[in-house]
C-alpha positions as CSV (number, residue, x, y, z in Angstrom):
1,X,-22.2,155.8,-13.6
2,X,-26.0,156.0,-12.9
3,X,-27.3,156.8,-9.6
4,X,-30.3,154.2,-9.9
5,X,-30.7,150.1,-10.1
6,X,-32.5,148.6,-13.5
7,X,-34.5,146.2,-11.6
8,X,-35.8,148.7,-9.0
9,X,-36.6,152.2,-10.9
10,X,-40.1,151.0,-11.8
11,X,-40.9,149.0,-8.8
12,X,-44.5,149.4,-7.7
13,X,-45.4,151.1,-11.2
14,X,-46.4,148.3,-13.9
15,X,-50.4,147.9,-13.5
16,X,-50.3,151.9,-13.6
17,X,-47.8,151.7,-16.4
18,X,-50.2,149.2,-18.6
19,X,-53.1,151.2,-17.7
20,X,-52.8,155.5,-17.5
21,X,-49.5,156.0,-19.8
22,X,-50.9,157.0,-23.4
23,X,-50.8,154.5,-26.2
24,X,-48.4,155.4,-29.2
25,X,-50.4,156.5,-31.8
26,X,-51.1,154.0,-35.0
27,X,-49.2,156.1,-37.3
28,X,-46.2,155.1,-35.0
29,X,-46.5,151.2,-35.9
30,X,-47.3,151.8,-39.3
31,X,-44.2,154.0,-39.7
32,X,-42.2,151.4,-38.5
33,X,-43.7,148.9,-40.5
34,X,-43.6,150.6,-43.7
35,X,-39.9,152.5,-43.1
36,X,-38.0,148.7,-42.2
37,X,-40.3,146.8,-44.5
38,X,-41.5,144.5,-41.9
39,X,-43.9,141.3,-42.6
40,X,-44.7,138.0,-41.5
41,X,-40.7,136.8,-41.4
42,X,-39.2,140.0,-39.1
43,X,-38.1,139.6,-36.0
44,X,-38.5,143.0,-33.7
45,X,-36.4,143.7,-30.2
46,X,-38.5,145.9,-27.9
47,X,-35.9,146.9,-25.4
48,X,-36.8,148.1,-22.0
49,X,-40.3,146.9,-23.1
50,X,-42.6,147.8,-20.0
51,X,-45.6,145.7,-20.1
52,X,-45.6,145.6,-24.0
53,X,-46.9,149.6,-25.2
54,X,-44.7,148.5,-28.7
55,X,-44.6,144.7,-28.2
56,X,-48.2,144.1,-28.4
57,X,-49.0,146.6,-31.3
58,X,-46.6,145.7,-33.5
59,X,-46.8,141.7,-32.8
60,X,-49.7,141.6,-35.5
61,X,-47.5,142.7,-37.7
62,X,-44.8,140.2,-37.6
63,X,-43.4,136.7,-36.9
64,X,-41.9,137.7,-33.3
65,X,-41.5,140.2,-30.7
66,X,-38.9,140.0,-28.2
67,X,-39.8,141.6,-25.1
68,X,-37.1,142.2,-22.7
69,X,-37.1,144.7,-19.7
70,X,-35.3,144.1,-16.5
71,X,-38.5,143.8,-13.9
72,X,-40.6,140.8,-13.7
73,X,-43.8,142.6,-12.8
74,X,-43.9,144.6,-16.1
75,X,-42.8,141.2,-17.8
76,X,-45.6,139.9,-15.6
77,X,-47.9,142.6,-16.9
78,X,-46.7,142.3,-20.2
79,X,-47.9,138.4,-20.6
80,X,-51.2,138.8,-18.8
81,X,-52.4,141.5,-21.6
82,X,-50.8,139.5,-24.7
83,X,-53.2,136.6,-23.1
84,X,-56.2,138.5,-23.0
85,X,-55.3,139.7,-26.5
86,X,-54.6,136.4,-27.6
87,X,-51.5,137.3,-28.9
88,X,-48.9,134.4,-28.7
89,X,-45.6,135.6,-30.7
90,X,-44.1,137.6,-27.9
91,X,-41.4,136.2,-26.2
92,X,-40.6,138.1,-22.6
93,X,-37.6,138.1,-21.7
94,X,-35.8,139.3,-18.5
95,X,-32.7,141.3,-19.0
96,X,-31.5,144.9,-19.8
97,X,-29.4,147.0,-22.4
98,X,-26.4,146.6,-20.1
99,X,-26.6,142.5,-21.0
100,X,-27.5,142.5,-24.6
101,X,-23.8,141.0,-25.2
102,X,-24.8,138.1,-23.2
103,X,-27.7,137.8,-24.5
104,X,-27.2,138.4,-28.3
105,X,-27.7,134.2,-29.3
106,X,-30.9,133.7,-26.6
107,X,-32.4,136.9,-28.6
108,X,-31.0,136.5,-32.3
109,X,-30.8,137.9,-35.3
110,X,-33.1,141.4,-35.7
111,X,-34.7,143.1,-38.6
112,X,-35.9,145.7,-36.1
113,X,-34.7,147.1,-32.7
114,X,-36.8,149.2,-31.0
115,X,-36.3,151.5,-27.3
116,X,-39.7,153.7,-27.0
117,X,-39.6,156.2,-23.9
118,X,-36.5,153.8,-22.2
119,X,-33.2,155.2,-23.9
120,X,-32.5,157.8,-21.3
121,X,-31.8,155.3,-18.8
122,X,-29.7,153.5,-20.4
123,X,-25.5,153.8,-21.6
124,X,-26.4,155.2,-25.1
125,X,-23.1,154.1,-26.7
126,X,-23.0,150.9,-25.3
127,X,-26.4,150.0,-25.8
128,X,-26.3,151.1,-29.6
129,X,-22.4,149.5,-29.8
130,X,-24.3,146.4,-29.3
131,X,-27.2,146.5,-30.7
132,X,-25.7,147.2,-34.0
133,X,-24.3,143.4,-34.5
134,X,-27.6,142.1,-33.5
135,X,-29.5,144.0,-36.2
136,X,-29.5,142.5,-40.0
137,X,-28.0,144.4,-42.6
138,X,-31.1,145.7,-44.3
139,X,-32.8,146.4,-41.0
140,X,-32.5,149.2,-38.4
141,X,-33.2,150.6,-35.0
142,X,-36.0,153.1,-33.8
143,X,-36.2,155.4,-30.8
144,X,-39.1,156.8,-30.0
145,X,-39.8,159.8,-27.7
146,X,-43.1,161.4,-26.8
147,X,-44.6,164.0,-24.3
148,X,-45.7,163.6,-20.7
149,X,-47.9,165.5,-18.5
150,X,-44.9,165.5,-16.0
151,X,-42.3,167.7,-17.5
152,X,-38.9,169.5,-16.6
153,X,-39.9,172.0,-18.9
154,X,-43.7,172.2,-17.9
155,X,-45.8,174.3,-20.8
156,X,-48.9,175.1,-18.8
157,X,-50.4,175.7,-15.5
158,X,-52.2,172.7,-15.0
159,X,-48.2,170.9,-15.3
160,X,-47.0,173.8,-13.7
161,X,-49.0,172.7,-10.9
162,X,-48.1,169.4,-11.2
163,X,-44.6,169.9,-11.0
164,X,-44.8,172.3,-7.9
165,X,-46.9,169.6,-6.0
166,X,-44.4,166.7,-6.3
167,X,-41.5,169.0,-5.7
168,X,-43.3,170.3,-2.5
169,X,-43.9,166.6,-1.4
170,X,-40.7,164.8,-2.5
171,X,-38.1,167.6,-3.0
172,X,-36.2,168.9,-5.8
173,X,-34.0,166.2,-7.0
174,X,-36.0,163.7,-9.2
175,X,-36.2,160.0,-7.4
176,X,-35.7,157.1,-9.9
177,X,-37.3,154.6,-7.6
178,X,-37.0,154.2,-4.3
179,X,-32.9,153.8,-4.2
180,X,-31.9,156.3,-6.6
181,X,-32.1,159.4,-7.9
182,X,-32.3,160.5,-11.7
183,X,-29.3,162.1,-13.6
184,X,-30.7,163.1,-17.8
185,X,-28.4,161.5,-20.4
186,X,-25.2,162.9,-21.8
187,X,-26.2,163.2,-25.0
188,X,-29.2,164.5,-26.9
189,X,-30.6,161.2,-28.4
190,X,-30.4,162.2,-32.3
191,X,-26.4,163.2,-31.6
192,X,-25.9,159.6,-29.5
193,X,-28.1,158.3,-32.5
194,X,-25.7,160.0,-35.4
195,X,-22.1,159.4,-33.6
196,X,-23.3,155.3,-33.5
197,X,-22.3,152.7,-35.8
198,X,-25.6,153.1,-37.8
199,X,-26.7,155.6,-40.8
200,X,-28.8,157.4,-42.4
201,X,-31.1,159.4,-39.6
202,X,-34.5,160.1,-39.7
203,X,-36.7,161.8,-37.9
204,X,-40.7,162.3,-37.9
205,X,-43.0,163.7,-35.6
206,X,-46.9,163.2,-35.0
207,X,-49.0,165.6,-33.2
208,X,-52.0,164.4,-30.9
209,X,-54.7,165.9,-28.7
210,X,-55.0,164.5,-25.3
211,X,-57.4,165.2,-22.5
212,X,-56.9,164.2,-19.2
213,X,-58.7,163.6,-16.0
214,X,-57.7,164.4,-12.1
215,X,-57.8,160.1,-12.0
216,X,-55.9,159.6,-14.9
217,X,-53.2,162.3,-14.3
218,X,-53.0,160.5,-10.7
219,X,-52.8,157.1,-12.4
220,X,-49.8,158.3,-15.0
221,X,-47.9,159.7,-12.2
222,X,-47.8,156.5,-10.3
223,X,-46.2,154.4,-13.1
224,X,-43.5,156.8,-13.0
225,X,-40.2,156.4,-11.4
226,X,-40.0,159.5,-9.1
227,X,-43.8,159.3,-8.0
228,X,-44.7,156.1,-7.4
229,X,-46.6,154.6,-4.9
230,X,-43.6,152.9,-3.2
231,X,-41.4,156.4,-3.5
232,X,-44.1,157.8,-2.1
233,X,-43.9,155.7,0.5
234,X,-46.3,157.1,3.3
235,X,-46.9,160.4,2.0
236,X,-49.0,158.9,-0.9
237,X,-52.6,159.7,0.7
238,X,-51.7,162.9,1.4
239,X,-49.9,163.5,-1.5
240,X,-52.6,162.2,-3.8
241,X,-55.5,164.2,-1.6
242,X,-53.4,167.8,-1.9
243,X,-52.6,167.5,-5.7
244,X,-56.4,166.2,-6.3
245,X,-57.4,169.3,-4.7
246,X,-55.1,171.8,-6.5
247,X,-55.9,170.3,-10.0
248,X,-59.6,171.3,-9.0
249,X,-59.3,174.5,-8.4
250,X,-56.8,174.5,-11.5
251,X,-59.5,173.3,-13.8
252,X,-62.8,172.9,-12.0
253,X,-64.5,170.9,-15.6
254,X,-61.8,168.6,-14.5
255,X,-60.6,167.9,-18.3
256,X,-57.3,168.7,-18.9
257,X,-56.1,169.3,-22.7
258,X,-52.3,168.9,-24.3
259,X,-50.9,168.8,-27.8
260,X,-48.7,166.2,-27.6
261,X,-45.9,165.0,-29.7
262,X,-44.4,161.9,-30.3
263,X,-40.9,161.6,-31.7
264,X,-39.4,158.5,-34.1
265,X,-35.8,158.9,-34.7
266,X,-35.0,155.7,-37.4
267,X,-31.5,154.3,-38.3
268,X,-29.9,151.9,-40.5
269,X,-27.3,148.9,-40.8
């Protein structure tokens, strides 16, 4: 059983989440588009959606998105960017993977399901159990998985750093909002993918540069669920005042560089 609640492991995080977590690079979407032949007809799932990071790139692409993620303020979030974009074939939708059964006829048939940095926190069988009957025949479902600056396996000093600093502030176990605490998924996410109903696995991976400021880095570790602002509670000034600080000294240019990598594991019906 997880040691968290859906509705209140992001709490506090979605204008940070919109704004400091890194876009998905274009040759993500065009991946997907091209691997599960998408056009003007398909219908795409974007499960555990956030404010829309896949649901608003993709929509161009196709006749409907439906967003679904378990908190109204990302779904909030979500609907204020799509209107700025004037982009009006989303449907958001309040719900999570543990309901899809429930809610298989409000959501409806699939060409593409897709769960982008959201699959660890959720029951991986279940979840791809029943998605499967959702998903045409000729369609498919994607996970994507890409690199943070906040890492259990931290790969330089300036995330070294990072990583000391929260555990100094909030302890060693991992929060996952403000009434739980995080516990990593049983399975590795291409075995969970490959013991599933669906066939056929592929993976492919796409390096990036990024380059971060001390404002942004601050900004992407408040839409996260073990340092956000409500988690932080009332340590957050002094929490955000000491780790400004150390980054400094860390990197006095204040630019700091990562080759990231973004993961898309792709099945079929």
């Amino acid at each position: 059983m997880p040691n968290w609640e859906t509705d209140n492991i992001f709490a506090g995080t979605a204008w940070y989440y919109a704004r400091y977590r890194p876009d998905y690079p274009e040759q993500v979407i065009r991946l997907l588009v091209d691997k599960f032949s998408l056009n003007k007809k398909s219908r795409v799932l974007d499960l555990g959606c956030g404010p829309g990071k896949i649901a608003l790139r993709i929509a161009s692409f196709i006749y409907e998105v439906i967003a679904l993620d378990p908190l109204d303020e990302m779904l909030q979030e979500g609907k204020h960017l799509a209107a700025t974009n004037n982009i009006s074939n989303i449907r958001w939708l309040k719900g999570e993977s543990g309901k899809l059964s429930s809610m298989a006829c409000e959501i409806g048939e699939l060409d593409l399901a897709v769960i982008a940095t959201a699959f660890h926190w959720m029951d991986q069988e279940q979840t791809l159990h029943d998605l499967y009957p959702m998903v045409k025949s000729s369609g498919g479902l994607a996970l994507i998985a890409t690199d943070s600056p906040k890492t259990d396996f931290p790969d330089t000093p300036w995330k070294i750093l990072i990583n000391d600093t929260v555990k100094s502030w909030l302890g060693e176990i991992r929060k996952a909002g403000t009434r739980g605490t995080y516990n990593g998924p049983k399975k590795r996410f291409a075995a969970a993918l490959a013991d599933s109903e669906f066939h056929g696995l592929e993976t492919v991976s796409f390096k990036e540069d990024r380059t971060w400021t001390i404002d942004t880095l601050i900004g992407y570790l408040y839409s996260t669920s073990s340092t956000s602002i409500p988690v932080l509670g009332d340590k957050k000034e002094r929490f955000e005042k000491d780790l400004r600080q150390r980054l400094a000294a860390c990197e006095p240019a204040g630019l700091f560089k990562e080759e990231a990598i973004t993961e898309v594991m792709m099945v079929w019906k």
